[in-house]
Every structure is written in C-alpha cells, then in structure tokens.
Backbone as JSON Lines, residues from 0, in Angstrom:
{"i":0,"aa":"X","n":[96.64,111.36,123.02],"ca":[97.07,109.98,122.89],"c":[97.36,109.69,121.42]}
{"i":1,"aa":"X","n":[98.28,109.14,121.54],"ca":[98.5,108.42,119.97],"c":[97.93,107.65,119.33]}
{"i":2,"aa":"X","n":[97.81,107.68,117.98],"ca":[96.88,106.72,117.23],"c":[97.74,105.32,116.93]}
{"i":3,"aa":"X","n":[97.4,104.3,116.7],"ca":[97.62,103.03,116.65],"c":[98.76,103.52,115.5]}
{"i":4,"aa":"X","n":[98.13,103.43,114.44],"ca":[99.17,103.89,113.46],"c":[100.36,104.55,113.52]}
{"i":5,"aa":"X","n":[100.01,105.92,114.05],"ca":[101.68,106.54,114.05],"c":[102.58,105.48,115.21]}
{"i":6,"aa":"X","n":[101.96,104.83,116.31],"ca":[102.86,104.24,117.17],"c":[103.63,102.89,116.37]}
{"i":7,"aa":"X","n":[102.89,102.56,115.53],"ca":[103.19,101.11,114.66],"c":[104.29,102.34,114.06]}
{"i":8,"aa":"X","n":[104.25,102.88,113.12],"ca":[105.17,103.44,112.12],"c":[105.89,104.27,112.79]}
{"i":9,"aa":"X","n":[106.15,104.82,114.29],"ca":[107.48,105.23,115.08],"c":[108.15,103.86,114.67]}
{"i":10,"aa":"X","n":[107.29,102.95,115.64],"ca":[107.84,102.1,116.36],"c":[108.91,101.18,115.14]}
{"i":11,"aa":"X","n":[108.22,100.95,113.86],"ca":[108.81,100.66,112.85],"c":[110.51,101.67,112.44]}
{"i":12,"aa":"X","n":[109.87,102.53,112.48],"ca":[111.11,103.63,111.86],"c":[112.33,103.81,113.17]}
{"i":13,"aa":"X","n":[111.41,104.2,114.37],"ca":[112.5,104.21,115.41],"c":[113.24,103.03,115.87]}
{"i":14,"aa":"X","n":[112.82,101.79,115.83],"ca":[113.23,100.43,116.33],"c":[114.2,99.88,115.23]}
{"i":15,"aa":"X","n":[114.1,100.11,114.19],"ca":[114.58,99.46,112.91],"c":[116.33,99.79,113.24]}
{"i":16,"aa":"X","n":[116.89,98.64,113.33],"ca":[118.22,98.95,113.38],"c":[118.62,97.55,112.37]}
{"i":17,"aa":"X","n":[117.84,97.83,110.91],"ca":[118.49,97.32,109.79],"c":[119.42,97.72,108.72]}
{"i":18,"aa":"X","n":[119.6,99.58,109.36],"ca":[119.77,99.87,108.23],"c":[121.44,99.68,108.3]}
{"i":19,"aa":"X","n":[121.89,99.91,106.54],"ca":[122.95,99.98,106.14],"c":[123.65,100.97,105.67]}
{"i":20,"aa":"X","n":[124.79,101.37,106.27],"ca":[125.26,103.09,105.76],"c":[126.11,102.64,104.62]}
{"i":21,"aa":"X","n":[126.15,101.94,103.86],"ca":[126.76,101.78,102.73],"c":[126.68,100.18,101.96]}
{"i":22,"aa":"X","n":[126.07,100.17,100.75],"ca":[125.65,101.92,99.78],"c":[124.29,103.01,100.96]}
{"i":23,"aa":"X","n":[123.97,103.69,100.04],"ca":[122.96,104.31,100.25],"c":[121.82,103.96,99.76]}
{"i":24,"aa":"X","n":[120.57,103.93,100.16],"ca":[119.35,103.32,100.01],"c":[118.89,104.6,98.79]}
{"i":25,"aa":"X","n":[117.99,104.0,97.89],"ca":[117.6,105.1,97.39],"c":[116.52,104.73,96.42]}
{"i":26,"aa":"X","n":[115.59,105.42,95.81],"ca":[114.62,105.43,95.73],"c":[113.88,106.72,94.24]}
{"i":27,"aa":"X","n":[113.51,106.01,93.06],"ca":[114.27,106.97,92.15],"c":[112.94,107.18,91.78]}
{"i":28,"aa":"X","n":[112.57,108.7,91.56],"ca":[111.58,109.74,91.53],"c":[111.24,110.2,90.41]}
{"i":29,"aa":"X","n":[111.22,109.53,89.13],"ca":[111.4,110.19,88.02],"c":[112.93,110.86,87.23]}
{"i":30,"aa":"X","n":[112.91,111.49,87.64],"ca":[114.59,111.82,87.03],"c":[115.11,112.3,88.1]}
{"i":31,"aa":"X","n":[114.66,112.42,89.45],"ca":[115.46,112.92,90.46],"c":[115.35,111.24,91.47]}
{"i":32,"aa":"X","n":[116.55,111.67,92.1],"ca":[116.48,110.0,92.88],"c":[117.06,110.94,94.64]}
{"i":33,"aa":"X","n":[116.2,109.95,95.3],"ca":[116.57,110.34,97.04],"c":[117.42,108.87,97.44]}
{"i":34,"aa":"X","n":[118.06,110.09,97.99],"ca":[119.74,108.82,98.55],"c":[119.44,109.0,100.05]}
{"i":35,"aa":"X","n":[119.46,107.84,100.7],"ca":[119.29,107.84,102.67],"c":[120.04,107.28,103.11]}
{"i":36,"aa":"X","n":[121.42,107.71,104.11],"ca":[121.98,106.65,104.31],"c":[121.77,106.55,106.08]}
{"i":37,"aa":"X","n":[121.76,105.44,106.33],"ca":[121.93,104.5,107.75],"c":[122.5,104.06,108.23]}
{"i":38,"aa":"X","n":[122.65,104.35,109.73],"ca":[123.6,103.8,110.79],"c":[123.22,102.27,110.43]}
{"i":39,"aa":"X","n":[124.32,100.97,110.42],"ca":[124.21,99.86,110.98],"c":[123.84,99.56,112.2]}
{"i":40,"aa":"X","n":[122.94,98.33,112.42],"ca":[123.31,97.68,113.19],"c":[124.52,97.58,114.34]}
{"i":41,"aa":"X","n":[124.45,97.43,115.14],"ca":[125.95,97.07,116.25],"c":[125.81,95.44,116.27]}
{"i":42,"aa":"X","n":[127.32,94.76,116.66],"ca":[127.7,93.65,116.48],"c":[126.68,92.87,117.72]}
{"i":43,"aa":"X","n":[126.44,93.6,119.06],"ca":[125.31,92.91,119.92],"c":[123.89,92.29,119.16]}
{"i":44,"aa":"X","n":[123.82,93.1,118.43],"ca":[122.33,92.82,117.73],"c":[121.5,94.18,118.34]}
{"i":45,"aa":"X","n":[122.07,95.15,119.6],"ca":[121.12,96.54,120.19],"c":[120.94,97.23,118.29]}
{"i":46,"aa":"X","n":[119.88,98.22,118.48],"ca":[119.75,99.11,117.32],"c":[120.51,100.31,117.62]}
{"i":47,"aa":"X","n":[121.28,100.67,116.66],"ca":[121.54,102.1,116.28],"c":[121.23,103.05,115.34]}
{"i":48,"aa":"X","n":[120.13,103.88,115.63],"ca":[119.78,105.09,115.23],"c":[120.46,106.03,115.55]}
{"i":49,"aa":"X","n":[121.1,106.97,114.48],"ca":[121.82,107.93,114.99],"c":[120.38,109.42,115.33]}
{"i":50,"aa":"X","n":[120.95,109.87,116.32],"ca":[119.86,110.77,117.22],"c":[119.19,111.56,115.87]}
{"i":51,"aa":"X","n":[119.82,111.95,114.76],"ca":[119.77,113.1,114.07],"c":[118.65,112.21,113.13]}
{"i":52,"aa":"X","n":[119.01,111.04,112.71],"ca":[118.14,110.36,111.9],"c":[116.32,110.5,112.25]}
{"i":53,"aa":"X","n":[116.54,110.31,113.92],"ca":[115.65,109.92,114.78],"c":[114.37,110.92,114.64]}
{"i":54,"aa":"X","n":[115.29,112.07,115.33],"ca":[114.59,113.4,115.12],"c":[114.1,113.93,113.87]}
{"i":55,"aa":"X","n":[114.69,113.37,113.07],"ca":[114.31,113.99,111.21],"c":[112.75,113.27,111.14]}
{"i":56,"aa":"X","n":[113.06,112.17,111.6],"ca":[111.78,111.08,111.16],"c":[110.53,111.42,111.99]}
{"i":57,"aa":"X","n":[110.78,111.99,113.17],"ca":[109.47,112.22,114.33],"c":[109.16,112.96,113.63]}
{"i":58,"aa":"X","n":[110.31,114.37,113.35],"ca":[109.66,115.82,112.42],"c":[108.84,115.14,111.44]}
{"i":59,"aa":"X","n":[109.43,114.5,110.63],"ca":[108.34,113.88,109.28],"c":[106.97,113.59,109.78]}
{"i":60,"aa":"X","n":[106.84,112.62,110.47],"ca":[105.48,112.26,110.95],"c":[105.0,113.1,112.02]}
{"i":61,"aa":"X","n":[105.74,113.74,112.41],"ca":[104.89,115.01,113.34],"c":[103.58,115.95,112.26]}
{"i":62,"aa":"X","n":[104.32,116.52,110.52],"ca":[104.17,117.03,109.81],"c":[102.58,116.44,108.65]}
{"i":63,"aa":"X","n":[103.18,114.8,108.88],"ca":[101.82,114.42,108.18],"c":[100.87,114.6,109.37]}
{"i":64,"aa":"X","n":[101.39,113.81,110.44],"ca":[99.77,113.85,111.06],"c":[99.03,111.92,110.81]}
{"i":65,"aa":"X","n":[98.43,111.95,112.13],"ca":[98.04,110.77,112.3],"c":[96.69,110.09,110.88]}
{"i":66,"aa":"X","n":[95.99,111.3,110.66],"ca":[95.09,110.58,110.21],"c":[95.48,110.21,108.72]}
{"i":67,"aa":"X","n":[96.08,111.7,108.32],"ca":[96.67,111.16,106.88],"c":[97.85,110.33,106.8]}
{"i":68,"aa":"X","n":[98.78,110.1,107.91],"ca":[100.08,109.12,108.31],"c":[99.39,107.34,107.86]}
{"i":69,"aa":"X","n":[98.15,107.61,108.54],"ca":[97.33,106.03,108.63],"c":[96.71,105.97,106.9]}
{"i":70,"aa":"X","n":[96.66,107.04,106.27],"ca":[95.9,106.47,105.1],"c":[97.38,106.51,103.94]}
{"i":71,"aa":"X","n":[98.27,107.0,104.16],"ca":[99.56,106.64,103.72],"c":[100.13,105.15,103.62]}
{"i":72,"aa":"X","n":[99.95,104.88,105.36],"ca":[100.46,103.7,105.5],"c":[99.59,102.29,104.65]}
{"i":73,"aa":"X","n":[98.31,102.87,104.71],"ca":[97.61,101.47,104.62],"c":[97.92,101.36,102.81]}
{"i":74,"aa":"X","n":[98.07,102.26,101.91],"ca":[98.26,102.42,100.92],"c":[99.26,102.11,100.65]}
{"i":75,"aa":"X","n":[100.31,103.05,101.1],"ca":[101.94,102.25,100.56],"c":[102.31,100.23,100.99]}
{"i":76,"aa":"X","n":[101.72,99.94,101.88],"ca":[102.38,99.14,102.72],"c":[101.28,97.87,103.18]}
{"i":77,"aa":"X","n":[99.84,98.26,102.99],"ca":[98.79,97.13,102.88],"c":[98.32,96.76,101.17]}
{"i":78,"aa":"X","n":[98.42,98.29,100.25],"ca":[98.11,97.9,99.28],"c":[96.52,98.52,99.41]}
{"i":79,"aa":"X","n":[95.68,99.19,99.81],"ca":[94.47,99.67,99.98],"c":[94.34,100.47,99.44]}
{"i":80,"aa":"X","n":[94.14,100.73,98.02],"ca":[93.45,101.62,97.25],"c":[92.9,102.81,97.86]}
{"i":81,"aa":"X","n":[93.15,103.79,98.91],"ca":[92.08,104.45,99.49],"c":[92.03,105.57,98.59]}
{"i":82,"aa":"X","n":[91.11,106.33,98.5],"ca":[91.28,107.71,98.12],"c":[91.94,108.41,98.68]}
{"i":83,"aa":"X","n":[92.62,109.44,98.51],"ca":[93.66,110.41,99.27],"c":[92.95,112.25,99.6]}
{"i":84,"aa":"X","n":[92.41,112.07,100.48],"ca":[91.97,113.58,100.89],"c":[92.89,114.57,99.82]}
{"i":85,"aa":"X","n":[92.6,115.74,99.59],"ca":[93.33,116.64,98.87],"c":[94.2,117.21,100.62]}
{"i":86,"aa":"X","n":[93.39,117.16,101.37],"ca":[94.37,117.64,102.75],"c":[95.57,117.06,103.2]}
{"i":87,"aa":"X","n":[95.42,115.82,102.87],"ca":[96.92,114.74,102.9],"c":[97.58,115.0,101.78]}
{"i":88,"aa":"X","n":[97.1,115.61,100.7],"ca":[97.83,115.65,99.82],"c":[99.03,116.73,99.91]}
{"i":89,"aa":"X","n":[98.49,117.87,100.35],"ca":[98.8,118.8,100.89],"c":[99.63,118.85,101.88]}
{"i":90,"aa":"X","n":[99.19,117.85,102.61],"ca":[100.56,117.4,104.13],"c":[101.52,116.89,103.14]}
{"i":91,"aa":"X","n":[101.38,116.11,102.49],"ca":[102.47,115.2,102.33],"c":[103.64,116.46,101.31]}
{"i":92,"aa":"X","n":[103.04,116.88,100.52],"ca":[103.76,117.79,99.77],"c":[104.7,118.83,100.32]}
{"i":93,"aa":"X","n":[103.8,119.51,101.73],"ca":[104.44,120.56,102.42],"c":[105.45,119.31,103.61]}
{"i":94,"aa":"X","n":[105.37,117.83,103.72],"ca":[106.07,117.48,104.37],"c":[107.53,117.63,103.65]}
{"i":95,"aa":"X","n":[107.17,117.09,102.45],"ca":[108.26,116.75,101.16],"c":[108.76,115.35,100.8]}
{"i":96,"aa":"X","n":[109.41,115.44,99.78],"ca":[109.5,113.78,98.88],"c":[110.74,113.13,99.96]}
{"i":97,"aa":"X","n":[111.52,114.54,100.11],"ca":[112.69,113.27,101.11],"c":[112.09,113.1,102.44]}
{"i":98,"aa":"X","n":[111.56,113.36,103.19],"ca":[110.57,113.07,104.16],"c":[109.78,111.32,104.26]}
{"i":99,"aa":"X","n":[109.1,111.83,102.57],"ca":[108.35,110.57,102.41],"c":[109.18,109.74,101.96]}
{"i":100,"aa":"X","n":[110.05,109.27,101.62],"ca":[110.91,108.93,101.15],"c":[111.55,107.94,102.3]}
{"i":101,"aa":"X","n":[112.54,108.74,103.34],"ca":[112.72,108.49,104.23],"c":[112.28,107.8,104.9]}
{"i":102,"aa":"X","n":[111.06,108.24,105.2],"ca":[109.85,107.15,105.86],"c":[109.87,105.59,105.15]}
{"i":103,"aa":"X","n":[109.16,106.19,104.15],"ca":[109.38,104.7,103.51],"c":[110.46,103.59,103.51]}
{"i":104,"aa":"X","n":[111.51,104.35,103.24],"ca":[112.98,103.49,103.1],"c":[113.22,102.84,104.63]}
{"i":105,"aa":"X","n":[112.9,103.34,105.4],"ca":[113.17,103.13,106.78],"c":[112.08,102.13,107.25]}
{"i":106,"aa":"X","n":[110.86,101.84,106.57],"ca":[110.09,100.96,107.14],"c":[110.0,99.71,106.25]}
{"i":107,"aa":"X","n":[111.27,99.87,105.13],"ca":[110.94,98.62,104.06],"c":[112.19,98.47,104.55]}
{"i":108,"aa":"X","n":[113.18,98.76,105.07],"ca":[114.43,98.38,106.04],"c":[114.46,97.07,107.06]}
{"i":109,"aa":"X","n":[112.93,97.13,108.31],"ca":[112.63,96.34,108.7],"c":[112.43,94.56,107.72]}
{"i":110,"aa":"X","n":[113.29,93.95,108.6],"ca":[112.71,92.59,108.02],"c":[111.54,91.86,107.51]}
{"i":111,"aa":"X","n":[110.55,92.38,108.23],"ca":[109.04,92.23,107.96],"c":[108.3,92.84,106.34]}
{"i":112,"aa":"X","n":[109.22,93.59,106.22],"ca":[108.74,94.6,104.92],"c":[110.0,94.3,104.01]}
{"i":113,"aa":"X","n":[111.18,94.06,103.93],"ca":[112.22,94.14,103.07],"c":[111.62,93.25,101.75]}
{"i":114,"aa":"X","n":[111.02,92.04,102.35],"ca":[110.69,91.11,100.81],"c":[109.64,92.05,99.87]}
{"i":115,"aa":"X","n":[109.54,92.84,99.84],"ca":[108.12,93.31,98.97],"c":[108.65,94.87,99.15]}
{"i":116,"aa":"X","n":[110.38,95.1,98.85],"ca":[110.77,96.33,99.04],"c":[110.34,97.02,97.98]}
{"i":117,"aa":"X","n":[110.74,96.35,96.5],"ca":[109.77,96.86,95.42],"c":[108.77,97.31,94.93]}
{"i":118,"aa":"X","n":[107.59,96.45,95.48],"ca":[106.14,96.56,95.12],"c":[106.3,97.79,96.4]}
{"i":119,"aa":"X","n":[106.33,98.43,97.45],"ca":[106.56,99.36,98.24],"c":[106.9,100.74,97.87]}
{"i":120,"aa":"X","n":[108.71,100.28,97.36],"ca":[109.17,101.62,96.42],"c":[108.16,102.12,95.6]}
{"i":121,"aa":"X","n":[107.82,101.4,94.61],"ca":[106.62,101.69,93.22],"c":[105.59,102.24,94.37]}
{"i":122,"aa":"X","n":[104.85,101.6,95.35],"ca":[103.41,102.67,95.28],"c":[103.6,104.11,96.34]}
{"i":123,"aa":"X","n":[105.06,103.97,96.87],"ca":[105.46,105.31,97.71],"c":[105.28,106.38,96.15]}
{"i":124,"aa":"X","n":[106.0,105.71,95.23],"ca":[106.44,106.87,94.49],"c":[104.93,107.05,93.45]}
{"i":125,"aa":"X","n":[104.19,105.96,93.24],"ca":[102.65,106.52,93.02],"c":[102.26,107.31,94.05]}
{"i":126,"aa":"X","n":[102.16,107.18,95.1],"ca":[101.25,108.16,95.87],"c":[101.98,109.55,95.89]}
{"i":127,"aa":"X","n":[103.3,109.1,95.73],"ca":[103.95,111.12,95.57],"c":[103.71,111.54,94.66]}
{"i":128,"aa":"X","n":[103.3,111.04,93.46],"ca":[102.9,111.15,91.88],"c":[101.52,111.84,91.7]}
{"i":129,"aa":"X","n":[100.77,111.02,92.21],"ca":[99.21,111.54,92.77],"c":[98.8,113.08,93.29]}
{"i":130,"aa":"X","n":[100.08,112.81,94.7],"ca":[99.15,114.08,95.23],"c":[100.37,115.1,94.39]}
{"i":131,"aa":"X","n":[101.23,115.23,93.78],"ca":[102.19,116.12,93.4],"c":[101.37,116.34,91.75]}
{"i":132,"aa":"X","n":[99.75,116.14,91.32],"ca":[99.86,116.11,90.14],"c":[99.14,117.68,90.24]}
C-alpha cells in the first residue's frame, strides 16, 4: 500500500495540468541550470500530461522511495528542518538533480504551491547541496 505521501506527491505531479511548454521552467544549480518543459493545459480545463513526462516522474519517485520521498517533501515544501538520513542522501543522488528537479518544478506548477515558487526553488536546491556535499 502506498504511503500518504507519495500518493499526495503522484497525485500533485500526475494531476498538475499547469504546466507551460514555453518558456521552459528552470531551476539554476550553481553554474549548471535544469530546463523542464510542459505540456499545457487543454482549452476544456481536462489536464495534459504527456505519457512520457508521466512515466519519467513515477520512475523518479519509484527511485527515492516513500520514506525518504516524505522527508524530502516535508523539507522542500513544509519548510521542516529534518535531518536527512545519509540513505536518502544516497537515493536522491543515485535518483539525480534532473529527477529532483523535475519533481520539484512540477509540484510548484500546481496552484497551491506556485506563490512560494521561490522560497521552494532555494530549499530544493539546498537539499541537493547537502546531500551532494
């Protein structure tokens, strides 16, 4: 069974039909920057995820894993200081930055998260900072 968390952050990433395929979303890493781009919206208001997007993103969170997925989330996206297992650290690294990246961009996409896309960007790219030290 699924944990609360990864179903909130599918449900976020898979449902989200905010995104915009132009420009490209992106998200700058130090001197390297990750570019994501997104299907729109359709004129009904239905979401469009293109299948390939879809599947990239399950792979991602297939890769972290629920427990370190939930101490990601509460960190990037509640702001919870947690400590970071060296084992999540490890997921997240062998997941990779465009992975996390991805993730992120896709859940600060949603309306609910877009106002505080900033304070978001900044602690995605602390926590890749962290476990990448």
């Amino acid at each position: 069974m699924a944990s609360f968390c990864k179903v909130s952050i599918i449900a976020f990433v898979l449902a989200s039909g905010v995104f915009s395929s132009s420009p490209t979303q992106a998200i700058r890493t130090g001197e390297q920057e990750s570019s994501i781009a997104f299907e729109p919206s359709s004129d009904d208001g239905k979401d469009i995820i293109p299948i390939e997007l879809s599947h990239y993103l399950d792979e991602c969170l297939k890769k972290i894993g629920d427990k370190c997925g939930e101490i990601f989330f509460t960190r990037i996206f509640i702001g919870k200081e947690n400590g970071i297992p060296a084992s999540c650290c490890q997921k997240l690294l062998d997941m990779g930055e465009e992975c996390h990246y991805t993730i992120t961009e896709s859940i600060i996409s949603r309306p609910e998260f877009r106002a505080n896309a900033t304070l978001y960007e900044t602690r995605a790219v602390d926590t890749w900072n962290i476990c990448s030290q």
